[in-house]
N, C-alpha and C positions, 0 to 999 in steps of 0.2 A: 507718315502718321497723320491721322487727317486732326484738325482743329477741332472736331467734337467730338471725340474719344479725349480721356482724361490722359497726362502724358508717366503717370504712377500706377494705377489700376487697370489701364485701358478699356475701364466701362463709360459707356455713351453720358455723355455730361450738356448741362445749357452752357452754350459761351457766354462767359460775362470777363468785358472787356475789363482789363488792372493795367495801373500803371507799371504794375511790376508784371514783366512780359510772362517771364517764368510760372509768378505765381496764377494769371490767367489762364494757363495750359492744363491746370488740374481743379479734378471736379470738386464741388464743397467740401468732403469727409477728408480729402487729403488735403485741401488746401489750410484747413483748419488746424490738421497734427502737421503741417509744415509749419503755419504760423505757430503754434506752441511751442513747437519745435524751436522753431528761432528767438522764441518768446525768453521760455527757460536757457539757451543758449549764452541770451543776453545778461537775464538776471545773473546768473553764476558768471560771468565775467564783474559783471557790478561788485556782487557780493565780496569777491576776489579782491580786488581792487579794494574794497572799504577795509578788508580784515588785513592783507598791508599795509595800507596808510593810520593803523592804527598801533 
């Protein structure tokens, strides 16, 4: 898989280097619904968390 193809879509993408290796492998529109992805992952673990502790 070469480095400029996206590693989800495998449409031709700009390299822009991340510290998160993984999320550098994919191109803006995936790496966006992955951060959301992780985003709402996170929140509902929170949410979680609050509605126990209460």
């Amino acid at each position: 898989m070469s480095k400029h193809f996206c590693a989800v879509c495998c449409k031709p993408r700009r390299y822009v280097p991340s510290k998160r290796l993984a999320v550098s492998l994919l191109c803006v529109p995936c790496r966006f619904h992955e951060w959301r992805h992780d985003f709402l992952n996170r929140l509902a673990e929170f949410v979680a968390q609050f509605l126990r502790a209460i």
